[in-house]
C-alpha positions as CSV (number, residue, x, y, z in Angstrom):
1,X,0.0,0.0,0.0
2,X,1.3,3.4,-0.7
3,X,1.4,6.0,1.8
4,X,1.7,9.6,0.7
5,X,1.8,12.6,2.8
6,X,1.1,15.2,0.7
7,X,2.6,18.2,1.8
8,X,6.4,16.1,2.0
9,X,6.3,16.9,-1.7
10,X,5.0,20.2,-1.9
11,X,7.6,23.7,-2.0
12,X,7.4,26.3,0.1
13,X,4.7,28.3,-2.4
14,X,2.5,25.0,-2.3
15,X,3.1,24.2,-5.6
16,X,4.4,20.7,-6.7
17,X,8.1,19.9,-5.9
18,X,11.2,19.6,-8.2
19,X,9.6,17.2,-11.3
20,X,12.7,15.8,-11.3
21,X,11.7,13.5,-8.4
22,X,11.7,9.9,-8.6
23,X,8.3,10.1,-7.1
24,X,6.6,13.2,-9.5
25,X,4.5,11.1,-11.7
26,X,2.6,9.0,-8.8
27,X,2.7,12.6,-6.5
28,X,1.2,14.2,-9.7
29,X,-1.7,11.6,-10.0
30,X,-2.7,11.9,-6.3
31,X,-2.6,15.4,-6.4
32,X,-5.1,14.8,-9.3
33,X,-6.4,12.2,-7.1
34,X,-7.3,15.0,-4.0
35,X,-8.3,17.6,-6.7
36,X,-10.7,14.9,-8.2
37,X,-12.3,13.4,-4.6
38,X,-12.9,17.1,-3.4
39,X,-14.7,18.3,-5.8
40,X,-18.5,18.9,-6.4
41,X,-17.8,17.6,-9.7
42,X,-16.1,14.4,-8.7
43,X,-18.3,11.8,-10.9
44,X,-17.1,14.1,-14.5
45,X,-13.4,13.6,-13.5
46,X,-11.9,10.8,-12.5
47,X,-7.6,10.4,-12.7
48,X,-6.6,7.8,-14.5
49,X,-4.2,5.3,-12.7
50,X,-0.8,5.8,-12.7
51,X,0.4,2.4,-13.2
52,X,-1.7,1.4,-15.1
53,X,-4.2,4.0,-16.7
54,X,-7.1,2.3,-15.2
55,X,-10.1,3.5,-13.3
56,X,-9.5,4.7,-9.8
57,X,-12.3,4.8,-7.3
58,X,-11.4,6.8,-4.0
59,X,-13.0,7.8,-0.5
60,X,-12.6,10.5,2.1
61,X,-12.4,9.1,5.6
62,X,-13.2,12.9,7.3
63,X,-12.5,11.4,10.6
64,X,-8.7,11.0,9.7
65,X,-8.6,13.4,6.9
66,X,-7.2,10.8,5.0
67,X,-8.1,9.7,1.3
68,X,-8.5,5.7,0.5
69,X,-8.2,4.6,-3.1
70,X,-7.7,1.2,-5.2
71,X,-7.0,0.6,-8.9
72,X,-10.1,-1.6,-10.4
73,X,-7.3,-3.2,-12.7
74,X,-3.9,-3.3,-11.1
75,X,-5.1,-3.1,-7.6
76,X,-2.6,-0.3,-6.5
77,X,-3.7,1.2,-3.5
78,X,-3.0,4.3,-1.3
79,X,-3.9,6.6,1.5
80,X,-3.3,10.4,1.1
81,X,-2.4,12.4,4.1
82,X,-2.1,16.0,4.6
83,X,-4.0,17.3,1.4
84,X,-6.7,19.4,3.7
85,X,-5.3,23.1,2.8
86,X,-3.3,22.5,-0.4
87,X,-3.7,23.8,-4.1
88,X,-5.9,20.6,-4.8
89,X,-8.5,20.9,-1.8
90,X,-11.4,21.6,-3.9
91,X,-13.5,21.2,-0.8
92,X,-14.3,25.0,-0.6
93,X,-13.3,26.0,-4.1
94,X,-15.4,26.0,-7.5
95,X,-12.5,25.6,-10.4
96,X,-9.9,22.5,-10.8
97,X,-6.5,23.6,-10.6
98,X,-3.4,23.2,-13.5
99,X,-0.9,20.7,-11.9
C-alpha cells in the first residue's frame, strides 16, 4: 500500500516539488487524485491510474482526513495524508487547478 503525505512533496509556495523527483508522476496523479475526490464535480473527473491508466475509485475518511483509493485493474492502492489546505483541496473551491 502506498502511503503519501502530501505536503512532504510540496515547496514552500505550495506548488508541486522539483519534477525531477523519482516520485513526481505517482505525486502528480494523487494530487489529481485530492483535486478529483474534493470536488462537487467528482463523478465528470476521475484520474486515471498511474500504473496502469485504469479507473481509480477513491473515498474521504473525514474522521482522519485521510483519502482511501484502489485501482479496479492493477489493484494499486494508497492513502493520502495532509491534502486538507493544499492547491488541490477543492472542498471549498469551485474551479480544478493546472498541476
Amino acid at each position: 500500500m502506498l502511503r503519501i503525505n502530501l505536503k512532504d512533496f510540496l515547496n514552500e509556495k505550495g506548488a508541486l516539488a522539483p519534477k525531477s523527483s523519482s516520485m513526481f508522476n505517482i505525486v502528480e496523479f494523487i494530487s489529481l487524485l485530492v483535486a478529483a475526490s474534493t470536488s462537487k464535480h467528482f463523478k465528470r473527473f476521475n484520474p486515471s491510474c498511474f500504473s496502469c491508466g485504469s479507473h481509480v475509485t477513491s473515498v474521504i475518511t473525514y474522521a482522519e482526513r485521510m483519502i482511501v483509493w484502489q485501482c479496479n485493474r492493477c489493484e494499486k492502492e494508497g492513502i493520502v495524508s495532509h491534502w486538507h489546505d493544499t492547491l488541490w483541496d477543492m472542498s471549498n473551491k469551485e474551479k480544478m487547478p493546472i498541476s
